[in-house]
GUGUZA-813378 format. One line per 5 residues: number of its first residue (from 1); their letters; for each residue z, x negated, y of C-alpha. Coordinates in nm, 4 decimals. Example, Ala and Ser with C-alpha at 12.3 -4.5 7.8 and 13.67 -1.06 7.14 Angstrom:
1) AS) 0.7800,-1.2300,-0.4500 | 0.7140,-1.3670,-0.1060
This chain:
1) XXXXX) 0.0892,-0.1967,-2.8009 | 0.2800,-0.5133,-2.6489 | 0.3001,-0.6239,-2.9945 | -0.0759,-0.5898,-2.9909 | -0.2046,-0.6854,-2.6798
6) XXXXX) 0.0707,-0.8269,-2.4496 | -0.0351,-1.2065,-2.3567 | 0.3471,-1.2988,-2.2511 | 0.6659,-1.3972,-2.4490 | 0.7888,-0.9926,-2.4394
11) XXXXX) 0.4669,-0.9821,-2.6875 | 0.7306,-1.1299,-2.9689 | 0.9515,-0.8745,-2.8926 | 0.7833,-0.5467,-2.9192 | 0.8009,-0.5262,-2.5075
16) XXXXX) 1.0659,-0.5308,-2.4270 | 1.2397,-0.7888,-2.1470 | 1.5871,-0.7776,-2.0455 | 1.8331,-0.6861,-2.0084 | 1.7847,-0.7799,-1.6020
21) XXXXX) 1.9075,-0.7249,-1.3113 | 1.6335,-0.4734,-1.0909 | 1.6305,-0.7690,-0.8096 | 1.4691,-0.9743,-1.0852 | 1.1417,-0.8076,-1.2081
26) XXXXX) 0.8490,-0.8129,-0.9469 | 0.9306,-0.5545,-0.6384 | 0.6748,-0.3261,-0.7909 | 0.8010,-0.2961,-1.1381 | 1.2027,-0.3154,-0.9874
31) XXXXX) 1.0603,-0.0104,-0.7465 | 0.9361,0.1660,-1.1030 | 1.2810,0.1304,-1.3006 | 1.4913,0.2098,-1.0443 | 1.3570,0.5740,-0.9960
36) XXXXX) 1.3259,0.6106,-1.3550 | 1.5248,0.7652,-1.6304 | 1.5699,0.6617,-1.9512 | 1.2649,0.6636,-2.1595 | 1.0000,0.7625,-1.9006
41) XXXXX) 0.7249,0.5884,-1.9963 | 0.4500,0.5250,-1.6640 | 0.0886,0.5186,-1.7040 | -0.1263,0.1638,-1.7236 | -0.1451,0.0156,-1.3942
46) XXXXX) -0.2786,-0.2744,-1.2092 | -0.0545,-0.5298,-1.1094 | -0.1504,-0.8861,-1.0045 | -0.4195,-0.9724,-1.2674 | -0.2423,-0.7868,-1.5415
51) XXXXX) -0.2375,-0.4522,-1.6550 | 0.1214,-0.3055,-1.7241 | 0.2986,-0.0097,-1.8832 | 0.6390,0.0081,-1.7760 | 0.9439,0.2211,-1.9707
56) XXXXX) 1.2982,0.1822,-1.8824 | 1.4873,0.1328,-2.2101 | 1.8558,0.1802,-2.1140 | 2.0189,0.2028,-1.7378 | 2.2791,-0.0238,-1.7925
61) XXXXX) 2.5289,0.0181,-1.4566 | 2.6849,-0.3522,-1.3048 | 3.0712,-0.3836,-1.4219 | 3.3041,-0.6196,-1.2426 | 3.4162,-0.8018,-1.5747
66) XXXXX) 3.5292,-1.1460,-1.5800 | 3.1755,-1.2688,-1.6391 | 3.0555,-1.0759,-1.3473 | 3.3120,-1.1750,-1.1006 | 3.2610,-1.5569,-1.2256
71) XXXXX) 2.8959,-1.5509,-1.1516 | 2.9448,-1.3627,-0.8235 | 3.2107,-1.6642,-0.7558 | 2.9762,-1.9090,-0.8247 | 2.6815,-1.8039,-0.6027
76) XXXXX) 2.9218,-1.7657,-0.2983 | 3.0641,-2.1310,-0.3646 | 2.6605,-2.2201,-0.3723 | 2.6099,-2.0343,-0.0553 | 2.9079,-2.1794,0.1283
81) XXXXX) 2.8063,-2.5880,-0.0227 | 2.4630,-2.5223,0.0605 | 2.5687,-2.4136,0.4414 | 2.7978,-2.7324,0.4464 | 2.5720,-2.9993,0.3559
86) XXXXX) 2.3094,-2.8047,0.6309 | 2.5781,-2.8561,0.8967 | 2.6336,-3.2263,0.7855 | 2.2380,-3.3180,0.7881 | 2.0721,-3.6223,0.6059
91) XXXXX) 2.2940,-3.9038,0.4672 | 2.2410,-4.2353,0.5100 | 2.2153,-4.4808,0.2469 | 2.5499,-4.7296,0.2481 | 2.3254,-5.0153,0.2597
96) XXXXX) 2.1948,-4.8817,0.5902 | 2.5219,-4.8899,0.7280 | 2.6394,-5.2009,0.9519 | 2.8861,-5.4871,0.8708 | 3.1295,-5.3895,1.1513
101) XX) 3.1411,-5.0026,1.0737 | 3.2250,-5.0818,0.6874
């Protein structure tokens, strides 16, 4: 059917979208898959302006590999930079700066 009548990019691949983390999908469909099992397929239903049928494929569980713990890595040194340059506030152009400070 997505094949068929799907309007979005998972219309090129027969459906499907992912693999994704469940924080990613819209809260209604991540609600769906993560009380489903494998193959249960849901009945049409309304969401947004778009009618959806949702199936989870494959329950793939989160692994700390070294990909994993990378990413995880990154988005705490994000976090912490992103805190930093809060507590710092706006910069000020060098130009603005007087003769005597420089």
């Amino acid at each position: 059917m997505a094949r068929d009548f799907s309007e979005g990019p998972e219309s090129k691949s027969g459906g499907l979208l992912g693999p994704v983390p469940l924080s990613q999908p819209h809260p209604a469909i991540s609600k769906l898959l993560s009380v489903s099992q494998p193959n249960q397929l849901w009945t049409p239903r309304p969401l947004a302006e778009w009618m959806v049928i949702i199936r989870l494929e494959k329950f793939m569980p989160a692994q700390l590999d070294d990909s994993m713990r990378r990413h995880l890595i990154d988005e705490l040194f994000e976090s912490w930079l992103a805190e930093q340059i809060s507590k710092i506030g706006p910069l000020q152009p060098l130009s603005s700066v007087s003769a005597i400070e420089r």
